[in-house]
N, C-alpha and C positions, 0 to 999 in steps of 0.2 A: 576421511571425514564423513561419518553416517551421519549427520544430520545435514548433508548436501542433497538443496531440492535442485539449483539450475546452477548453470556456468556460463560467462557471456563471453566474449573476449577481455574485456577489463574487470569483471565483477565474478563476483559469488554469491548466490542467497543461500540460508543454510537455516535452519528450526532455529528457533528463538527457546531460551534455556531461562532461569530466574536469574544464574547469572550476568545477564544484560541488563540490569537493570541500571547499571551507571553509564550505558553507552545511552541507552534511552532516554537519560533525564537530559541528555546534551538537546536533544530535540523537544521532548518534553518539558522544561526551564523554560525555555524560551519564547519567550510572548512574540515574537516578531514570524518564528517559525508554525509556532500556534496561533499565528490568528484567525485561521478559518472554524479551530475546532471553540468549543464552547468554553474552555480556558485552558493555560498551563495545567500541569501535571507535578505532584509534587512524589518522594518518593513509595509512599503506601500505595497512590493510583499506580502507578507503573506497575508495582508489583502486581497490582490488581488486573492489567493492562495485559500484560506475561500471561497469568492464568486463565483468561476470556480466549486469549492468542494459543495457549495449550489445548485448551479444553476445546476450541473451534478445529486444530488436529486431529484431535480424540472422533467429533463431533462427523465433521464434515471433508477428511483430510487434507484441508487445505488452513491454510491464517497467515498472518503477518508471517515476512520472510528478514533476517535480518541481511540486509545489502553491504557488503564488503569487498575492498578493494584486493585482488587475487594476487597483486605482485606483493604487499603488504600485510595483506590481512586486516588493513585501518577502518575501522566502523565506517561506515557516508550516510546510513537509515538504515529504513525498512521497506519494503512492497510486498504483498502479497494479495492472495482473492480473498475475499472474507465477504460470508452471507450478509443480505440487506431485506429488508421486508422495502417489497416496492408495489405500489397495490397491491396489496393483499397477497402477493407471491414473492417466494424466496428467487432473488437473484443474485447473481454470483459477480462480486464487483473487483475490478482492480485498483489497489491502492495505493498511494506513496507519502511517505516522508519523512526528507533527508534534515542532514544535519545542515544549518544554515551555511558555514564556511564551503561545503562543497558544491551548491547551490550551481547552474549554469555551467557546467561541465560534461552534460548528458547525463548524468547518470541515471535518471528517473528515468527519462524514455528508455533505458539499455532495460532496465532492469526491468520498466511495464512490460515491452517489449518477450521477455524472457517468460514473465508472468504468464501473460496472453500465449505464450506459445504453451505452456504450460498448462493452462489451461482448458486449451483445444485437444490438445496432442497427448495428453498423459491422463486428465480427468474427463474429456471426452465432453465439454459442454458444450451444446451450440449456440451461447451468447456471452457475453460478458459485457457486464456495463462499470462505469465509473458515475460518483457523484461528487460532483465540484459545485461548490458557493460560485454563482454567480461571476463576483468580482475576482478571482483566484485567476485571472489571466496564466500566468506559468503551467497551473495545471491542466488548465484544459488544452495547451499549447499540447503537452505529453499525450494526453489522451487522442488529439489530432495525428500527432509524428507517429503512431502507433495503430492510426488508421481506422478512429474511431470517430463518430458523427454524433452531433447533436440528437437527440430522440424527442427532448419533452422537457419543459422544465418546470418544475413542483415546487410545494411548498414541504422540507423536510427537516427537523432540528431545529424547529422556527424561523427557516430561511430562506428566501431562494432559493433551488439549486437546478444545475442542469443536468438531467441525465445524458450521457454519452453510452452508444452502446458500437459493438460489433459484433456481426455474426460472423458463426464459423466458417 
């Protein structure tokens, strides 16, 4: 598999291709899944979603990773690092999210986890931060299991949000 970026013991992330774009609408559809981001996604965005996720490859070699189950191969999301303007400087953030049925199974934290190693150990940065809404309890829960700290919390996307960061 060449588009393999990491391997967990349960998981795989692997490039995201345009052909994902039906596994992405599972997460993308759903209002309950989207409700921290500014709304669902129907299928044009996604595809639009894919090529920001390619071109951040191209760009920066890192973006959305699609998250998969390695005894199966069954979609659960995405995580990856993707650039953030955060005061006026580019930071390099860890992201997640899964598809709602798989929700509470670790899989975010394996996969942040994976991210962050990846991060440090392959692209060499010495920070990583995550930005979670406020109210997003679950994800900041990952960002903590993965051994990250509150830094600062902004107003970003017309929100609240808390920065968590780690250094290397």
């Amino acid at each position: 598999m060449s588009n393999l970026v990491a391997t967990t013991e349960r998981l795989h992330l692997r490039k995201m291709t345009t052909q994902d774009a039906p596994n992405l609408l599972q997460i993308f559809s759903d209002p309950v899944a989207m409700q921290y981001y500014p709304s669902t996604m129907n299928e044009q965005e996604t595809v639009r979603w894919i090529q920001r996720t390619l071109d951040n490859y191209d760009t920066y070699g890192v973006g959305f990773w699609m998250v998969e189950e390695n005894a199966t191969g069954r979609f659960l999301g995405q995580c990856g690092i993707i650039p953030q303007e955060l005061d006026g400087t580019r930071q390099m953030e860890i992201a997640y999210l899964l598809v709602r049925r798989e929700w509470g199974n670790g899989y975010a934290t394996e996969a942040a986890s994976a991210c962050k190693q990846y991060g440090f150990d392959t692209m060499g940065y010495h920070k990583l931060v995550s930005l979670i809404d406020v109210q997003n309890t679950p994800s900041m829960r990952v960002a903590e299991r993965i051994g990250m700290r509150v830094e600062q919390t902004i107003i970003k996307w017309g929100k609240e949000v808390r920065v968590y960061s780690i250094p290397r």
